[in-house]
Residue, then its C-alpha position, 0 to 999 in steps of 0.5 A: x795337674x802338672x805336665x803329663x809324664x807317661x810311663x805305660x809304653x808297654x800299653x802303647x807309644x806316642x806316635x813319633x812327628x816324622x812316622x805321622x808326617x810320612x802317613x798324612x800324605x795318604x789321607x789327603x793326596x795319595x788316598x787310593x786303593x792299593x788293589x786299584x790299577x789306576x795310577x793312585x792305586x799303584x801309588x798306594x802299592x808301592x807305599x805298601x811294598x818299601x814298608x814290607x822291604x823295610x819291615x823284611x830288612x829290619x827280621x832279616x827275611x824276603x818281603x814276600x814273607x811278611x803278610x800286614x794284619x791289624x795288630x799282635x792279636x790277629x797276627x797271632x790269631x793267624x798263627x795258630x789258627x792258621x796252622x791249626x787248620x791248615x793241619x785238620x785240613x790236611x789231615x796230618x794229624x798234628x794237633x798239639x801246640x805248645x806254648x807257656x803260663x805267661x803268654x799274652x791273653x790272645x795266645x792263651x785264649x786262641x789256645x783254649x779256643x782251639x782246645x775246643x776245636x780238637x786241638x791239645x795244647x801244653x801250658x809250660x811252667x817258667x821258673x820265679x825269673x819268668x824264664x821257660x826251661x828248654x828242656x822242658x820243651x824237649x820233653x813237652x814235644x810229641x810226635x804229633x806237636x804242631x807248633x811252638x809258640x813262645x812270648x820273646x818279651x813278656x809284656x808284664x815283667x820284661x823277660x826276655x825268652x832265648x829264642x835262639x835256643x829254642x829255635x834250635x830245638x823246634x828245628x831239630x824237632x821238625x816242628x813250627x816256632x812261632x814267637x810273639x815279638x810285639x814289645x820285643x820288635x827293634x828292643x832286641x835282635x831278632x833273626x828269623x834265619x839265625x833263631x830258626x824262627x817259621x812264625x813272627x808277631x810284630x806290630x806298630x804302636x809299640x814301637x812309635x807307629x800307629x795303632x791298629x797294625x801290625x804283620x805276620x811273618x810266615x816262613x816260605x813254605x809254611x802251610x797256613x789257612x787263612x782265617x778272612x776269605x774276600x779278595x785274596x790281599x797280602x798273598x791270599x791269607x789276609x783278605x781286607x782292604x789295605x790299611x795303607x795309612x798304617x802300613x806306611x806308619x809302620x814301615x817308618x817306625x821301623x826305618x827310625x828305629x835306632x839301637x842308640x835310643x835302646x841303649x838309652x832307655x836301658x841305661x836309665x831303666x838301670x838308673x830307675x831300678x836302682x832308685x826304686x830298690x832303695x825304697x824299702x820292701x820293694x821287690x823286681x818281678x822279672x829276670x834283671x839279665x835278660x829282661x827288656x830295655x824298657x820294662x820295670x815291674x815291681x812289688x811293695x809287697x803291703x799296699x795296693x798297686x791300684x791305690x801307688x798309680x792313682x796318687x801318682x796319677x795326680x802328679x801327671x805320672x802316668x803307669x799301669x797296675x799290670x797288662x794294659x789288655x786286661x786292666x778291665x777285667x779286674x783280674x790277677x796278673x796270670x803271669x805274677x801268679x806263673x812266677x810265684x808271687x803271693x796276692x800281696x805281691x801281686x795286688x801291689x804291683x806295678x808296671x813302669x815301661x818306658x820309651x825314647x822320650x823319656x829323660x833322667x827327669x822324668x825318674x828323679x820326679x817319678x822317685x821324689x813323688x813316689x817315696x811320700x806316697x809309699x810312705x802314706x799309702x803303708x801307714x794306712x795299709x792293714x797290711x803293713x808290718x812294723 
């Protein structure tokens, strides 16, 4: 096999030398508990807190705001259900949660849980692009919505939601704004004061951090129930030993961030796109314009997606048929489906996602294997028209 080119960084990224060389020192000589008050546990808790100043700085909150979980999927657990309860148990009766048809599995299967607790919630149309019609939400909120709950960058097709013109609606609404920012998170702005943000997910191994954390930001003053009951870490709604290691990977994937890298990676998405177009048939799923820096998703319309990244796979071109959290199910993309696209479209997608390792290289080897391949794989397809 030739040497790896990896193009699934919307599944996870490589871990950046500087963000693993700031974590080793916690494994090996500064290992204590940050809830211990000897002096290795006060070493551990001042790593801790210049993560969350950093992690605060980078959203534009206070420290105190920002509460480390294990990644996107329990931050938006903690969220809702957090929310949720917090309400039940208040008996405000808001129940209602609002969110879309394209979110990611963990909020769409949080929602349905929490159907079966008692709780309403409206699934939201998007238009062929994947973008959510603000009116929509207007008329969508009731006197007794709850949240709103909204995917910034859809981890299959890239589009970007805007969140500033939502925020506006759920303050005027008086009602909580909960996005989900993990593909998002140092790709584009976000502003929890500027866009009128309650709620934010963001998490680690996206962005060149480590797997297996993430964070919550909860706006002062934001009621929630904690779903872990034990010592009462990160201000009582996590409990669990701090996952210090992570923590400082995180903090330091966020320091690195630079929007140089972004504009980078979106010049040769551009690049990429423009090659992939003059294969023919094919088709961008997703909005072009507001869409994420690294995030390509496209259609051959006659041939399996499964079947393109295998052949490519041969050649060390590493991509994904869809969302990397749900390949296992064998299911079709509920987002390619939201967005119009007939099975054919669907089944022969693929998703191209990359990050600041990747090179003009990287695209041309990509494009010079790919055109064969298509070519193969369309001869063999019943599919195929002439």
């Amino acid at each position: 096999m030739a040497k790896i080119i990896y193009l699934d960084n919307a599944a996870t990224t490589q871990t950046d030398s500087k963000v693993l060389g700031k974590m080793l020192p916690s494994f090996t000589k500064e290992y204590g508990n940050a809830s211990s008050s000897h002096f290795f546990g006060k070493q551990a808790r001042e790593s801790i807190e210049k993560a969350r100043e950093i992690i605060a700085k980078k959203l534009n909150s206070s420290p105190e705001e920002i509460i480390f979980t294990s990644g996107g999927t329990e931050s938006n657990n903690l969220a809702l259900k957090g929310l949720f309860f917090n309400s039940r148990n208040r008996e405000l009766g808001k129940n209602h949660i609002i969110t879309t048809k394209i979110e990611h599995d963990c909020i769409l299967n949080t929602c349905k849980w929490l159907e079966k607790q008692g709780a309403k919630v409206t699934y939201l149309d998007v238009d062929n692009q994947g973008l959510v019609n603000p009116k929509e939400i207007v008329s969508a909120i009731t006197p007794s919505t709850l949240v709103v709950s909204i995917i910034q960058g859809n981890n299959e097709i890239g589009t970007l939601q805007d969140i500033k013109e939502i925020g506006k609606i759920c303050k005027k609404k008086g009602v909580y704004f909960h996005i989900d920012a993990c593909q998002s998170f140092t790709k584009t702005p976000i502003d929890v004061k500027k866009h009128n943000l309650d709620l934010v997910t963001i998490n680690a191994h996206k962005i060149h951090g480590p797997k297996g954390v993430g964070a919550l930001f909860i706006k002062k003053g934001t009621k929630i129930e904690a779903l872990l009951n034990g010592g009462g870490h990160e201000r009582g709604l996590r409990s669990g030993t701090e996952n210090t290691s992570g923590v400082i990977g995180f903090g330091e994937a966020v320091r690195i961030s630079k929007t140089q890298d972004i504009n980078k990676i979106q010049k040769l998405r551009d690049y990429f796109i423009k090659q992939l177009l003059k294969i023919e048939k094919t088709k961008i799923n997703g909005s072009l314009k507001n869409r994420l820096a690294n995030n390509i998703n496209l259609s051959f319309g006659d041939i399996e997606g499964e079947a393109i990244s295998s052949h490519l796979e041969n050649f060390g071109i590493v991509i994904s048929t869809g969302s990397a959290c749900a390949s296992h199910t064998l299911k079709k993309s509920h987002v390619l489906k939201a967005i119009g696209c007939n099975d054919l479209e669907i089944n022969s997608s693929i998703r191209i996602s990359l990050s600041k390792y990747n090179t003009k290289t990287h695209v041309d080897y990509f494009i010079k294997k790919l055109k064969p391949v298509v070519k193969t794989l369309r001869q063999m397809s019943p599919y195929a028209t002439t």
